[in-house]
N, C-alpha and C positions, 0 to 999 in steps of 0.2 A: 575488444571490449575490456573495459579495465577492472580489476577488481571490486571496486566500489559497486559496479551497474552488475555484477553478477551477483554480489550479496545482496544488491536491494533485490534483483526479479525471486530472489530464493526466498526470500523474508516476503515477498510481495505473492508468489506463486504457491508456493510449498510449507514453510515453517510458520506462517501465522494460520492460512486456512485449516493445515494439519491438525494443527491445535484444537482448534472452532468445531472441526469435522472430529477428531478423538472426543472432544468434551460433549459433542450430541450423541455420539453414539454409545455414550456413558463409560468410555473406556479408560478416564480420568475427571477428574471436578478442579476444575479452576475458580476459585474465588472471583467474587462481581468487580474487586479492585483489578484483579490481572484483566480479566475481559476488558477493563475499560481502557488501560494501558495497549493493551493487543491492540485494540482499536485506534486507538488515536496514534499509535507507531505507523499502522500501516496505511491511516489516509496522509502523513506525513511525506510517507516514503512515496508516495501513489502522489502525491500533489508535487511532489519536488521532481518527477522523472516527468512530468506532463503540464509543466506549467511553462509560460513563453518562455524562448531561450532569450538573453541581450542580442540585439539587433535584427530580431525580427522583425518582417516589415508586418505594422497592424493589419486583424483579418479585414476585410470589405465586408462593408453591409450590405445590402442590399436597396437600391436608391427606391423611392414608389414614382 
């Protein structure tokens, strides 16, 4: 595993939810600009580790 995919699953696992889960449990206050940042980093990172790789073969539909 390279270092790249182990900082995204940590930023994707543990450092943004942490945050989310601190900030409800009122253990810190994040302004509405960082939550929106937090969010759009981590469907970022979550779209880029799960989107097709080059040279996959396309899914099959299903024919009727």
């Amino acid at each position: 595993m390279k270092f790249n995919d182990v900082l995204a699953f940590l930023l994707i696992l543990v450092v943004i939810p942490g945050l989310w889960l601190a900030q409800g449990a009122d253990f810190m206050t994040l302004p509405g600009e960082v939550n929106g940042v937090l969010l759009s980093g981590w469907t970022l990172v979550v779209q880029y580790y799960f989107r097709k790789k080059p040279g996959e073969a396309p899914s099959e539909t299903p024919s009727k």
